[in-house]
LUMTOR-265762 format. One record per residue: residue in one letter; y, z, x of N, C-alpha, C in turn. Coordinates in pm, whole numbers, padded with zeros to 5 digits, always signed. Atoms other than C-alpha are relative to their C-alpha. Layout:
AYZXYZXYZX/...
***
This chain:
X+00051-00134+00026+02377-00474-01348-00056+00059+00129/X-00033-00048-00104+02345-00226-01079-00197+00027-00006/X+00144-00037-00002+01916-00207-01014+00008+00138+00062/X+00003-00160-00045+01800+00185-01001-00105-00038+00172/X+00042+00014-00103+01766+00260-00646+00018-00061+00118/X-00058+00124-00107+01926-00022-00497+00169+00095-00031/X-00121-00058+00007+02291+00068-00364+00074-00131-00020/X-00091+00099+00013+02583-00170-00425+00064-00088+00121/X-00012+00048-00130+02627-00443-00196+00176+00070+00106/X-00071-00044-00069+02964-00291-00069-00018+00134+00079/X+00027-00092-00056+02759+00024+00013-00112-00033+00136/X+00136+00047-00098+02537-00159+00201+00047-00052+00161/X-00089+00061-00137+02560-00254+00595-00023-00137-00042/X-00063+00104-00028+02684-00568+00669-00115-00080+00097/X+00149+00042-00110+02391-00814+00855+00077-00043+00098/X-00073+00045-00153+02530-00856+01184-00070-00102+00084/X+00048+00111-00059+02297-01132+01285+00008-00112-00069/X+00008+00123+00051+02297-01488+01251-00210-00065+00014/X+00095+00091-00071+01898-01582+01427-00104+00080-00016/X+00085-00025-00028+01587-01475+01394-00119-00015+00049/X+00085+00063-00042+01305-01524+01558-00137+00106+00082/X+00142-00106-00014+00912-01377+01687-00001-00067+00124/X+00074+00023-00123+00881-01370+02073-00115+00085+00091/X+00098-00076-00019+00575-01286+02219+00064+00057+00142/X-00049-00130-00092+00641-00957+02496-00084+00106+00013/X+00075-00113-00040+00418-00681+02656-00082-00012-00078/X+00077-00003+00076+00152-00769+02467-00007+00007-00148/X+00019+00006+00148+00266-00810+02128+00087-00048-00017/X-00103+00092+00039+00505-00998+01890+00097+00093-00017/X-00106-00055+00051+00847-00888+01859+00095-00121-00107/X-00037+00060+00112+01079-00950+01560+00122-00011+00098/X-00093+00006-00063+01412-01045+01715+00149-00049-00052/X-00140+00050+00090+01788-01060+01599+00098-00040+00093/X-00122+00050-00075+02027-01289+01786-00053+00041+00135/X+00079-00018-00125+01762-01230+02080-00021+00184+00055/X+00015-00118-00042+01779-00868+02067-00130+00048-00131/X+00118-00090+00011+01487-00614+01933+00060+00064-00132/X-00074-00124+00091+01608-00379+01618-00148+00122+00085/X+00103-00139-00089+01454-00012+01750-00028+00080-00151/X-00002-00048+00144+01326+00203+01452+00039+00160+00026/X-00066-00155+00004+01458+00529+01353-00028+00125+00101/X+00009-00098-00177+01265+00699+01698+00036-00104+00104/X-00076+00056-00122+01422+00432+01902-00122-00104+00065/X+00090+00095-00029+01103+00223+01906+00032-00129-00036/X-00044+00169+00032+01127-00188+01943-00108-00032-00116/X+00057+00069+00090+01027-00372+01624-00123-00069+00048/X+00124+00082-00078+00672-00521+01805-00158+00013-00073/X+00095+00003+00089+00391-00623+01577-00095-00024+00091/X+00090+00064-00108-00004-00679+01702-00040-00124-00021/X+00046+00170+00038-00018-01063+01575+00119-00037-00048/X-00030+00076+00042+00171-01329+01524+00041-00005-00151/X-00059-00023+00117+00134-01345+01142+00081+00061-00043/X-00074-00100+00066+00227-01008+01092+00174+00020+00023/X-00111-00030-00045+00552-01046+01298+00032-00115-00112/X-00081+00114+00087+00624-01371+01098+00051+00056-00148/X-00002-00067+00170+00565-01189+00770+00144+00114-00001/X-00143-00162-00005+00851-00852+00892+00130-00132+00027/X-00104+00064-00069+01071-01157+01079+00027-00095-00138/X-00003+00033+00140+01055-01307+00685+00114+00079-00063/X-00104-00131+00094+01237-01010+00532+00144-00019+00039/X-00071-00080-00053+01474-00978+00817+00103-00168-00029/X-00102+00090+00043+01617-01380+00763-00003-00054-00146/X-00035+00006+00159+01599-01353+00371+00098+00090-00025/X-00120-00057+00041+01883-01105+00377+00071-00080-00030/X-00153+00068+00013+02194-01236+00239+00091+00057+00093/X-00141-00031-00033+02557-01094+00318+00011+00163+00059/X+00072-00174+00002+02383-00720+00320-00102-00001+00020/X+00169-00057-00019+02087-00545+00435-00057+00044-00119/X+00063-00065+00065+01894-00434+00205-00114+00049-00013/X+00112-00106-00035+01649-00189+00319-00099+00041-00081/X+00074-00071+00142+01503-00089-00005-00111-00140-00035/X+00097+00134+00060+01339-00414-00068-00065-00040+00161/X+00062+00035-00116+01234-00474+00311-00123+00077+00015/X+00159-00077+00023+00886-00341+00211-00103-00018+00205/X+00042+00043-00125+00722-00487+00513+00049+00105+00125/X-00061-00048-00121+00971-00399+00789-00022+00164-00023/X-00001-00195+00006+00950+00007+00657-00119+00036+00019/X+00141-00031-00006+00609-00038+00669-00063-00002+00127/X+00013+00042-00144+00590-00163+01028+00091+00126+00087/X-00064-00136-00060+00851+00167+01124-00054+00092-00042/X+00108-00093+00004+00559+00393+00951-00085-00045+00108/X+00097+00037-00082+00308+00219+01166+00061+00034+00147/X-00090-00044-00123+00534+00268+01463+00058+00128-00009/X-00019-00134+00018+00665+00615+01411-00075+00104+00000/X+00094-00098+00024+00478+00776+01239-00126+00021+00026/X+00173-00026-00022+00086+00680+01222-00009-00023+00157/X-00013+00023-00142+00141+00597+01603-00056+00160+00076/X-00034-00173-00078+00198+01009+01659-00111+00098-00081/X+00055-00114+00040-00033+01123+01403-00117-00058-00075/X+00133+00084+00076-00373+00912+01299-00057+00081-00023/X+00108-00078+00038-00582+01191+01266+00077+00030-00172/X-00047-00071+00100-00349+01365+00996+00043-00145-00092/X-00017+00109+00121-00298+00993+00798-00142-00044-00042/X+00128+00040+00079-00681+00930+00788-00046+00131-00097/X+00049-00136+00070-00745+01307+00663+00143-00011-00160/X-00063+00026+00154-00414+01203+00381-00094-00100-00080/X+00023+00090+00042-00579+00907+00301-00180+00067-00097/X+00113-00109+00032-00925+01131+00237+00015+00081-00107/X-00021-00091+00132-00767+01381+00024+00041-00128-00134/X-00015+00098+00123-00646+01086-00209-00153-00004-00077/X+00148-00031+00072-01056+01044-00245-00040+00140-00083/X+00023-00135+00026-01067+01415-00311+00041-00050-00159/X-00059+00020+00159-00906+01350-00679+00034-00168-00012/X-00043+00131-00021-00949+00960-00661-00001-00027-00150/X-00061+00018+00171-00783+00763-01017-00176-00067-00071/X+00088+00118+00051-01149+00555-01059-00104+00135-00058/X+00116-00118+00030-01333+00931-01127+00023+00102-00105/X-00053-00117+00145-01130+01063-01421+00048-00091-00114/X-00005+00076+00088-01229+00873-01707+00034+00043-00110/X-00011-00011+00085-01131+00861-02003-00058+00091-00138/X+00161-00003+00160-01291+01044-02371+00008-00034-00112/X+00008+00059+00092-01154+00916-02599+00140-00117+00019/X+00067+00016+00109-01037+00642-02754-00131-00103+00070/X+00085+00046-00078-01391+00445-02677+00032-00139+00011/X-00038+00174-00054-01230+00082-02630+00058+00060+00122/X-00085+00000-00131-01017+00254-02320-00150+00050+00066/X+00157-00053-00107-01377+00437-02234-00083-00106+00041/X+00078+00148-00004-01554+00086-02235+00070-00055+00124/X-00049+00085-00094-01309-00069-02058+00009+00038+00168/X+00054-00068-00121-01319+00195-01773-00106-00018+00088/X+00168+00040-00039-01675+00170-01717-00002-00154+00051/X+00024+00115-00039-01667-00209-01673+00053-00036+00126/X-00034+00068-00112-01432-00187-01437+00021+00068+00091/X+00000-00059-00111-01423+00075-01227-00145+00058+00069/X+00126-00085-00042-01772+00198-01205-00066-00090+00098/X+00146+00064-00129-01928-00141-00990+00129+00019+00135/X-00046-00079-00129-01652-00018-00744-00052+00142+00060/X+00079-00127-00053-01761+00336-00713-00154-00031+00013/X+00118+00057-00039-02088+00128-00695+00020-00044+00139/X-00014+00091-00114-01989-00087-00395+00044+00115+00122/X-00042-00082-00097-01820+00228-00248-00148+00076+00054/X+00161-00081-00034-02184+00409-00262-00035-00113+00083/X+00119+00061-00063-02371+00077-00109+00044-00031+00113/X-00081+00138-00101-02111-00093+00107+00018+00121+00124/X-00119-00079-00138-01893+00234+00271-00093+00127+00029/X+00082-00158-00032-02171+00527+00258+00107+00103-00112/X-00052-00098+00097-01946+00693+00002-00011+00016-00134/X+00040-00054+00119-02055+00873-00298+00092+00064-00105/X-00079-00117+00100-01815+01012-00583+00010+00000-00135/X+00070-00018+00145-01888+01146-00915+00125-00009-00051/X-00086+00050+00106-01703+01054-01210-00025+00141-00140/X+00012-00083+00086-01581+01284-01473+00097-00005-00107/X-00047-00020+00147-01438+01315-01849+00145+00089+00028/X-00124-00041+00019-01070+01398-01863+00080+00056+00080/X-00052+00040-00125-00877+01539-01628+00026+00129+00053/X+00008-00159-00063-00995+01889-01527-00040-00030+00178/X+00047+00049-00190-01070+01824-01108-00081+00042+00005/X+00153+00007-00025-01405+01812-01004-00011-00008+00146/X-00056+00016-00159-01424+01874-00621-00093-00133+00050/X+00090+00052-00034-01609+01583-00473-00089+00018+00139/X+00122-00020-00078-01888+01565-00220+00064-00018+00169/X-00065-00027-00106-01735+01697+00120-00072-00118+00103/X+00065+00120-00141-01997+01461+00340+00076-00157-00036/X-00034+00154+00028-01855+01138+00114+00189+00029+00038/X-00109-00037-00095-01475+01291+00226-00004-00017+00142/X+00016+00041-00165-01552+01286+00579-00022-00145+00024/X-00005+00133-00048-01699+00955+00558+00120-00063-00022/X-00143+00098+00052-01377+00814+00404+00087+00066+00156/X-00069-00059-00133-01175+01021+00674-00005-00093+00121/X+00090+00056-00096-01429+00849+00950+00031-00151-00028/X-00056+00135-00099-01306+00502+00852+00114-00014+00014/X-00132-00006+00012-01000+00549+00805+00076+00016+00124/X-00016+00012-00158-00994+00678+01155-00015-00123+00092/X+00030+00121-00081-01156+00389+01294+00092-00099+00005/X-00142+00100-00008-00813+00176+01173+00076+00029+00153/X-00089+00020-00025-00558+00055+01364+00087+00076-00025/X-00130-00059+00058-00217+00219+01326+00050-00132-00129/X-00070+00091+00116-00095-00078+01129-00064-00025-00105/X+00098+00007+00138-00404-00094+00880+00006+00100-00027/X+00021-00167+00108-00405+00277+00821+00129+00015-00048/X-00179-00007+00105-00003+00253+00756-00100-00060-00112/X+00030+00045+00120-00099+00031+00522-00129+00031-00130/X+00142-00103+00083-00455+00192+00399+00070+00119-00083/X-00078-00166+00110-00228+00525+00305+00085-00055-00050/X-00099+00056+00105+00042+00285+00147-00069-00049-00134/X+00074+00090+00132-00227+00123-00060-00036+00134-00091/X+00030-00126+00026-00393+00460-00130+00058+00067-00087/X-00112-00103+00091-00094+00657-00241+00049-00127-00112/X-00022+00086+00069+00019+00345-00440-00119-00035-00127/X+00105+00049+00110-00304+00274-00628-00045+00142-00051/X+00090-00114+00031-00384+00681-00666-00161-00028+00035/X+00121-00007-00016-00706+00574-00508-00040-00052+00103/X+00081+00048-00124-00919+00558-00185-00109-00104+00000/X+00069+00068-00050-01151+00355-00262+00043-00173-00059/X-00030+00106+00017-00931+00099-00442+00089-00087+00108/X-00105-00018-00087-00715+00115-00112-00108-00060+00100/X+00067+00039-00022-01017+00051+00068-00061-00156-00022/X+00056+00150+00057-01142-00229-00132+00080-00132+00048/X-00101+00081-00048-00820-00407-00030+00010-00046+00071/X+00035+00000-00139-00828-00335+00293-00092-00049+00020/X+00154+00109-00055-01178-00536+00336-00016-00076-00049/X-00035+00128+00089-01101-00777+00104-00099-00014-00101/X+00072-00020+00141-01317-00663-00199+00078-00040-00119/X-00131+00049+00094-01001-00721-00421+00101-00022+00042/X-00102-00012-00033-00704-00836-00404+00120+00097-00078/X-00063-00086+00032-00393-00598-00414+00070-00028-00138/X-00070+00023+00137-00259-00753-00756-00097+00024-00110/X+00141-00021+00087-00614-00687-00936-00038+00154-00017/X-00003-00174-00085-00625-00306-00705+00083+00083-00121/X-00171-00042+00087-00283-00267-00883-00048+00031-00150/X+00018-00027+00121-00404-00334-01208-00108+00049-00039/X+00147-00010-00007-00731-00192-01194+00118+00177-00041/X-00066-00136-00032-00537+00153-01112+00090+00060-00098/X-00087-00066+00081-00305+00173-01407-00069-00082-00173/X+00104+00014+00104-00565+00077-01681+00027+00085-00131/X+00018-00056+00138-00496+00363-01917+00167-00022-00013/X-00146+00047+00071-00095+00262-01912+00001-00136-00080/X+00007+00107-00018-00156-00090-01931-00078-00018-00178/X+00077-00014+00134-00398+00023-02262+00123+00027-00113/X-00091-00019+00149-00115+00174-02418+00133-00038-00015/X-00116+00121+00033+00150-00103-02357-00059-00103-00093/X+00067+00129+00110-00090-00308-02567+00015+00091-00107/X-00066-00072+00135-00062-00055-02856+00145+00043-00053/X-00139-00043-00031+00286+00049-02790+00116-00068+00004/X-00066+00073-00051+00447-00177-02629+00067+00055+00106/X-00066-00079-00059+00670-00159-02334+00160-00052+00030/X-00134-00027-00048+01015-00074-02224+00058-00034+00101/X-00073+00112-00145+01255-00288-01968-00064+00099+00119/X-00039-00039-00147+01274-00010-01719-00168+00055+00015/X+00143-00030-00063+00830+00073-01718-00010-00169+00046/X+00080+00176-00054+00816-00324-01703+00062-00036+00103/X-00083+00007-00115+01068-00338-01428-00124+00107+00135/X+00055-00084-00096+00892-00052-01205-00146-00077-00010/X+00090+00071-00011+00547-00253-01280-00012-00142+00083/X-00067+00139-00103+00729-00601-01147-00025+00088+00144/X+00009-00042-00131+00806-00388-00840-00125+00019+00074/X+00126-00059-00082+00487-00194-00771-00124-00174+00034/X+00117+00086-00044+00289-00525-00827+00104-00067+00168/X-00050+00062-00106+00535-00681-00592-00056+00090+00148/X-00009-00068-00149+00461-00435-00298-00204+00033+00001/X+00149+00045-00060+00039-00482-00373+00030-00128+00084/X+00014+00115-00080+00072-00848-00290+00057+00009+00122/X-00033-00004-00179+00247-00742+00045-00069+00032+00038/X+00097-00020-00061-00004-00553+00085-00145-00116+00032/X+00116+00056-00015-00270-00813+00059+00009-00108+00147/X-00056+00065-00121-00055-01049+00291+00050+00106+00120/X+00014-00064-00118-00042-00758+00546-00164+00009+00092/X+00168-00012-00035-00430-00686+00566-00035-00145+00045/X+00044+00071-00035-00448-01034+00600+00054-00039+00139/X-00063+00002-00086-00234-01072+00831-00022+00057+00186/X+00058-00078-00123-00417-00820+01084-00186-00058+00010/X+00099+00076-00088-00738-01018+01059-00016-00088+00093/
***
């Protein structure tokens, strides 16, 4: 059966290497195919800032089979954002990562029914706790799902660390971010408050409520497989850059 999203291995390129391997160069690890570099879509060399992290992209690149398959090389696309993109534009990925706080998922609770309102509260509120004590950030929580602007000084602070990343933690800070609908569960990750398979499920709480009443359907339980699959990269990336 043909997975949505994925193309058919005859559409796919062909892996033209046999070898892979992480040599250290100009100050950082490169991933390497048959002793050469892959360059990313601006013509930049594949070159991680540690060891792990190169081991973890140079992972992907000799688990191909017969075909590339790009779509599942979570990592390596993530390492050509970090190189591309947040490289050219950190200000404008810590200020995305900010607006996510602006309408973050842990501040639009529930009203009814009160077992999903219970369960909310238990578990998202000693985060927006930890975010007040730990990060200097404050954000109010509100009943259903009219937007509530939040507190422009606790925006900036989020902005302000977000800045302070790396290119390769803030790729991954705005991957977590946009992935979890939330800054400070994206956060939490990133400092190792939770891990990204807990983040994950923390974040989709009111679906997750009504697959237990409901039940669910191959292709939501399929896209759930996935998304958890691409927290736990995330957790083995963050770790990866300590």
């Amino acid at each position: 059966m043909k997975q949505r999203g994925f193309k058919e291995p005859g559409e796919l390129p062909r892996r033209f290497y046999k070898a892979v391997e992480v040599a250290q160069a100009n100050g950082a690890f490169e991933v390497r195919l048959d002793g050469r570099t892959p360059k990313s879509p601006a013509g930049k060399p594949l070159a991680l800032p540690t060891r792990a992290l190169a081991d973890m992209v140079a992972a992907e690149w000799a688990g191909q089979g017969d075909h590339i398959v790009m779509a599942r090389m979570i990592a390596t696309r993530l390492a050509w954002t970090a190189i591309d993109r947040v490289g050219e534009a950190h200000a404008e990925v810590a200020a995305e990562v900010a607006r996510y706080a602006g309408s973050d998922a842990l501040c639009y609770v529930a009203e009814e029914p009160l077992e999903l309102v219970e369960r909310q509260a238990r578990a998202w509120q000693p985060l927006l706790g930890w975010a007040r004590a730990e990060l200097g950030v404050e954000l109010h929580a509100v009943e259903g799902v009219i937007h509530r602007p939040q507190p422009p000084r606790s925006l900036a602070r989020i902005e302000a660390l977000a800045g302070e990343l790396d290119d390769f933690t803030l790729a991954a800070l705005a991957y977590a971010t946009a992935l979890f609908g939330s800054a400070v569960l994206g956060l939490a990750v990133q400092r190792g408050r939770l891990p990204g398979e807990e983040a994950f499920a923390l974040s989709r709480l009111d679906e997750s409520f009504q697959e237990e009443r409901w039940g669910v359907d191959a292709e939501a339980a399929e896209r759930t497989e996935r998304l958890t699959g691409e927290a736990l990269m995330l957790d083995r990336w963050f770790a990866a850059l300590r």
